[in-house]
N, C-alpha and C positions, 0 to 999 in steps of 0.2 A: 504493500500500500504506500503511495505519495504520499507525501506531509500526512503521518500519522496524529502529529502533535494538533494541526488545525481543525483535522477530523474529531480528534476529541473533544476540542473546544467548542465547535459546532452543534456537536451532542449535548454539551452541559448546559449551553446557553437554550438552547431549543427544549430542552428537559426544566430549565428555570423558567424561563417564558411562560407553560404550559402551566406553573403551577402559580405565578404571580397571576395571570388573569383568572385563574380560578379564582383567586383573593382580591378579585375584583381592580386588580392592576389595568391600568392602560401602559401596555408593554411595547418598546423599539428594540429591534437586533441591530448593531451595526458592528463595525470592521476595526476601529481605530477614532482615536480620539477627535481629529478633524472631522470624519464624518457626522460622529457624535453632536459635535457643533455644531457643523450646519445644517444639522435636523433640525434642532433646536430653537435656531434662527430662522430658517427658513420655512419652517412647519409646521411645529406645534405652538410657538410664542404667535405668530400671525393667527393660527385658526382661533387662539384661545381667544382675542378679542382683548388682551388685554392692556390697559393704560399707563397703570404701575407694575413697576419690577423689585424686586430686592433680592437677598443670596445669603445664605450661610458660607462658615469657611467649609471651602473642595478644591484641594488642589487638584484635582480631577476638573472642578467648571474649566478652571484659569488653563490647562493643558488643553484641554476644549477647544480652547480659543473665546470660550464664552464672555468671558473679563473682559479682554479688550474690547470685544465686537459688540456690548451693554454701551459700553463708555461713548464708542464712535455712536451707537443710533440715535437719532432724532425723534422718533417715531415713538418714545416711551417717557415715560417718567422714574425715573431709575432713582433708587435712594438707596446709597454707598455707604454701609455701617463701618468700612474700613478705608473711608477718605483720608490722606494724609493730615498731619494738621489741625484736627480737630479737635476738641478736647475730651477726656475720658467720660463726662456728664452727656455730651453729644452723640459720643460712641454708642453711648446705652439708650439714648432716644431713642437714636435712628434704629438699634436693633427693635424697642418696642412698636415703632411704627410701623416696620419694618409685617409685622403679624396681619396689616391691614392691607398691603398690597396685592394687588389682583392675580400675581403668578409671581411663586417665589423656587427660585434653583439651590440645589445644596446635594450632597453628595451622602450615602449614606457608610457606617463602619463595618457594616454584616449585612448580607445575607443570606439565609437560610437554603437548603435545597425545599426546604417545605412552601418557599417565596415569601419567608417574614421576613422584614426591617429591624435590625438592633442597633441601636445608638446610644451614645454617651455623652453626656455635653457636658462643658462650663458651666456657662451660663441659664443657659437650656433654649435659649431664642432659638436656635435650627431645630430643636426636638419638638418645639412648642408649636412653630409654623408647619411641621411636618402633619403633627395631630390635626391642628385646626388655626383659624384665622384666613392665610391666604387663601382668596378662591381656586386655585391651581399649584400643581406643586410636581417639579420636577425633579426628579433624582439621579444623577451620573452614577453608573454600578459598572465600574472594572471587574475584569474577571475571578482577579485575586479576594474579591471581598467573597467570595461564596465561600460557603460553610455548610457541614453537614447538619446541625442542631445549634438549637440555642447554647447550650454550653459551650459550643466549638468557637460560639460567635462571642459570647464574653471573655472566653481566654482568650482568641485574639485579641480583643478590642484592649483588655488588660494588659497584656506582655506583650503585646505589638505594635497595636496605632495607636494608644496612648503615651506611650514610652517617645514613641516616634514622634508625636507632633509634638509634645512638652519638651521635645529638644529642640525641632523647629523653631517653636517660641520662647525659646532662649527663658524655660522656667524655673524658676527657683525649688524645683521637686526632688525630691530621693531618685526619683527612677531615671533622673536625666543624667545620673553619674553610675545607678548600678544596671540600666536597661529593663529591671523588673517593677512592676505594680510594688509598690511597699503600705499600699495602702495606707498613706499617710495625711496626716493632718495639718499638711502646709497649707497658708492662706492662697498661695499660688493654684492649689491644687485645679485639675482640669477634670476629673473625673464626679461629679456629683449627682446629673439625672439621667436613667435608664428611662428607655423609651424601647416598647418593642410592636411593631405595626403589622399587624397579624393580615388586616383587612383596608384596603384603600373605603371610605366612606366618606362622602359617597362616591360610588362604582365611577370610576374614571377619575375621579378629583385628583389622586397620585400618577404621576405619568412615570415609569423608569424605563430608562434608556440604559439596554445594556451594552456595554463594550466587551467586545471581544480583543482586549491588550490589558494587561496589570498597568494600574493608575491610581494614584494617589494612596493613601497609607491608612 
């Protein structure tokens, strides 16, 4: 067999697809991060009809290309909870307003072969907008985020993309010097609310776009 490795990938993602629109998903297959984006832009953002935009952190959107091509449009109303410059009182506005925006993009930490969403926040703004507030809500899912089970998806999110982004953001945590969850009680801490989304509600309201490439952490 030719490219074994794509043929199994092909399988995984066609086998997740099948079981997030049972969960009432609105599901995309695509190829690579660029395509991913200009789905996104060219297709699902246009049909939604919508006026405001906002995002959670995904270094999945920004690989996208989704970040810049927000910034260039004209066409929206876009509110930047990670504008330069702005002060930390602002930051958190914009994140709360951020809930009232008509289509909001963010990236998810897990998921599931059964098609559930597990996520972990800060703050909770991307886990809050995921449940509810925005009228639409998209999700970038590399291939590397699937998981057999919810437990597979907490120990990742625990010893992997937590670890990972708390180095990213240069944070004052235990595990940014030992790589492990220490479950710890720094005020920096990033790990505080669990969010696990079994079911889009209502039917369509979550779009995820799956990639077939490992993307973001």
């Amino acid at each position: 067999m030719e490219n074994p490795i794509e043929q199994y990938w092909e399988i995984r993602l066609e086998e997740l697809r099948i079981q997030l629109e049972k969960n009432n998903f609105e599901v995309f297959v695509t190829q690579n991060a660029s395509e991913a984006g200009k789905l996104v832009i060219d297709k699902i953002l246009p049909e939604s009809g919508a006026k405001s935009v906002s995002y959670g952190g995904s270094m999945t959107m920004k690989t996208a290309g989704l970040h810049d091509a927000l910034l260039a449009s004209n066409d929206i109303e876009l509110l930047r909870p990670d504008e330069p410059n702005i002060s930390p009182e602002e930051k958190l506005e914009r994140r709360r307003q951020g809930l009232l925006v008509d289509f909001y993009i963010t990236g998810t930490n897990a998921v599931t072969e059964a098609g559930h969403l597990v996520n972990l926040d800060m703050i909770g703004n991307r886990v809050s907008a995921i449940t509810f507030g925005p009228k639409q809500v998209v999700i970038l899912i590399g291939r590397n985020k699937i998981v057999p089970d919810l437990d597979s998806a907490m120990y990742r999110i625990k010893e992997y993309a937590s670890p990972v982004n708390a180095m990213r953001l240069d944070c004052k945590t235990p595990c940014v010097k030992t790589s492990h969850c220490e479950d710890c009680k720094s005020p920096g801490r990033i790990c505080n609310s669990w969010t696990i989304t079994e079911k889009s509600f209502p039917k369509g309201r979550i779009k995820v776009v799956l990639i077939n490439e490992e993307l973001g952490f």
